[in-house]
ROMI-567096 format. One record per residue: residue in three letters; x, y, z of N, C-alpha, C in turn. Coordinates in pm, whole numbers, padded with zeros to 5 digits, always signed. Example, Ala and Ser with C-alpha at 12.3 -4.5 7.8 and 13.67 -1.06 7.14 Angstrom:
# residues 2
Ala+01319-00569+00780+01230-00450+00780+01320-00330+00780 Ser+01285-00225+00708+01367-00106+00714+01290+00003+00787 
//
This chain:
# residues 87
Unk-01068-01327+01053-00966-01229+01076-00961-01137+00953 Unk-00917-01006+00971-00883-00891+00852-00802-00837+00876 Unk-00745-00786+00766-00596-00747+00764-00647-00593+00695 Unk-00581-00461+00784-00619-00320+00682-00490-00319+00658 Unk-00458-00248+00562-00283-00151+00522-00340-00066+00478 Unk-00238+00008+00545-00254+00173+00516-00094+00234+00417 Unk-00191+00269+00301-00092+00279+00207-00114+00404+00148 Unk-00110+00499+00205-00080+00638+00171-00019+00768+00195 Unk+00081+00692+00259+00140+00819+00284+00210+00868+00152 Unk+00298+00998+00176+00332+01079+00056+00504+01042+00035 Unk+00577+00973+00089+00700+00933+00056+00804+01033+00133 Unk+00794+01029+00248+00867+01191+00299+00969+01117+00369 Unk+00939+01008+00415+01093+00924+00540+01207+00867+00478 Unk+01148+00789+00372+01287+00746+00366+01329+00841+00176 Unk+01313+00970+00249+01421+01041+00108+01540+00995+00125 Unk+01621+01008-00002+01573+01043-00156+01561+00966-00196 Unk+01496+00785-00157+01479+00721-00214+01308+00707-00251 Unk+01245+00775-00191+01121+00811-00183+01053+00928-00186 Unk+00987+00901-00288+00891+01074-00338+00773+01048-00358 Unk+00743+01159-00366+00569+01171-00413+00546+01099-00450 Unk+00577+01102-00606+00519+01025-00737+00570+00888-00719 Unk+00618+00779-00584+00693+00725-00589+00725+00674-00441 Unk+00618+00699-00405+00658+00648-00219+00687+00515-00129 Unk+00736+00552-00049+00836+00396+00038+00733+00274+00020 Unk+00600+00275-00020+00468+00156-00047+00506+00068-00130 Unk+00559+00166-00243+00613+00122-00394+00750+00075-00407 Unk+00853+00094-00301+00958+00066-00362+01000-00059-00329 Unk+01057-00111-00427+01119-00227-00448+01274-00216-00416 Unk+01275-00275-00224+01425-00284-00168+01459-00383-00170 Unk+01366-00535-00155+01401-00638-00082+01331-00720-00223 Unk+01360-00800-00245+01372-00914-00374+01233-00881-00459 Unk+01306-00744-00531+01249-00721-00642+01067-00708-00619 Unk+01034-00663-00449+00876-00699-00493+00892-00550-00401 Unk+00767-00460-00368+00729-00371-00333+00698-00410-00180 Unk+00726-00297-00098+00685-00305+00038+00538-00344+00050 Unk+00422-00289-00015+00305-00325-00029+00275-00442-00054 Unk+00333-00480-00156+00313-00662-00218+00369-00764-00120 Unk+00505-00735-00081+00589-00830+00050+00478-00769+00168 Unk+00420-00701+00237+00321-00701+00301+00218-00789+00317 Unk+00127-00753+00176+00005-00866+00117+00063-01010+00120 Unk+00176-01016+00081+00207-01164+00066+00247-01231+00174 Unk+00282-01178+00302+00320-01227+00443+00174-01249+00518 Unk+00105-01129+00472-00049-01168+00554-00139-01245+00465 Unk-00133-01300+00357-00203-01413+00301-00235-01545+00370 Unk-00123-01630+00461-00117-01736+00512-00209-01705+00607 Unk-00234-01603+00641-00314-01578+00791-00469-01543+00751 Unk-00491-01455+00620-00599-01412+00648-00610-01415+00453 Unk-00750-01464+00447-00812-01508+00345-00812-01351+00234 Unk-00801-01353+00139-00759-01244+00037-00894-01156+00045 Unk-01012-01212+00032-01144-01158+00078-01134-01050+00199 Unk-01035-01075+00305-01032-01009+00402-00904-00922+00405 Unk-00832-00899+00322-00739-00791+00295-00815-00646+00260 Unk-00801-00542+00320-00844-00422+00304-00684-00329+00316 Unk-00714-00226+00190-00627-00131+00129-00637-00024+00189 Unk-00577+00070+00227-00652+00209+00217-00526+00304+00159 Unk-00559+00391+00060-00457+00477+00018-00546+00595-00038 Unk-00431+00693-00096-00510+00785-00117-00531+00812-00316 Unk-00621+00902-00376-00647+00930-00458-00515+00910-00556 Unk-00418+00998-00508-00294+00929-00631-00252+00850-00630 Unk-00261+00750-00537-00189+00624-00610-00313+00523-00585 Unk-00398+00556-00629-00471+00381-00617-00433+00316-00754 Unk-00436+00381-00874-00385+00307-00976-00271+00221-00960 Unk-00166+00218-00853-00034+00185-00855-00108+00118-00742 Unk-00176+00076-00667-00225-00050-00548-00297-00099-00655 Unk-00368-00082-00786-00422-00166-00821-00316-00220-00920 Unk-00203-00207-00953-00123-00256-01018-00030-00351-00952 Unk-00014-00325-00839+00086-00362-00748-00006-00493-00684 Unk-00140-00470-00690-00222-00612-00602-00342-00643-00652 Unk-00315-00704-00763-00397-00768-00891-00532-00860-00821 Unk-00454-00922-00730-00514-01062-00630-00620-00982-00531 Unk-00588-00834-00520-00694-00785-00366-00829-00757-00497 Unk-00942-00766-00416-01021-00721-00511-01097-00570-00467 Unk-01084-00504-00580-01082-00326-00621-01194-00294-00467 Unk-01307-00383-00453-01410-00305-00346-01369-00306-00215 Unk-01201-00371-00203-01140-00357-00077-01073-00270-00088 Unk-01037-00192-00197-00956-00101-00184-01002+00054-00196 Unk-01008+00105-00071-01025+00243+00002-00975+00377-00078 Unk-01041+00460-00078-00950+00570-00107-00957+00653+00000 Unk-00862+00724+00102-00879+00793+00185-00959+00957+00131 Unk-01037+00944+00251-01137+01087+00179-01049+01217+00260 Unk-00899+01207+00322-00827+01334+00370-00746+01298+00395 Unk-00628+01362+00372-00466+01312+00406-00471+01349+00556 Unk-00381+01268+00580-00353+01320+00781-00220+01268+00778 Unk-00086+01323+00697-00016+01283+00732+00047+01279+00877 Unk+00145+01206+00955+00145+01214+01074+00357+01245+01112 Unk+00406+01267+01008+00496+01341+01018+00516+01449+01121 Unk+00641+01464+01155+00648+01608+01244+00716+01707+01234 
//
């Protein structure tokens, strides 16, 4: 089994708690851990860390690689075009 997350959008839904530099992936609502990390850490029991795949875009991969120490870097994607899907 594999698990993708898609972790790039630009922070536009849940303003003003979410921005650019700073989007709903990253924030820490629910016990101090990041939507991204409480993600990774719910699909661990299911699917082997080998099989976790990232995908985000150019500005924040530094902050997925900070945020998920445990995924390893050649799973993690950089999207080659934004498509946000906003309306």
């Amino acid at each position: 089994m594999y698990a993708l997350i898609l972790a790039g959008g630009k922070g536009t839904r849940l303003y003003p708690l979410s921005r650019s530099k700073n989007p709903k992936q990253f924030l820490k609502v629910i016990n101090n851990k990041s939507f991204l990390r409480n993600t990774v850490d719910r699909i661990k029991p299911l699917v082997s860390k080998e099989n976790i795949y990232v995908v985000t875009n150019k500005e924040y991969i530094d902050k997925v690689y900070e945020e998920l120490p445990d995924v390893e870097k050649k799973n993690i994607f950089i999207e080659p075009e934004n498509k946000e899907t906003s309306c």
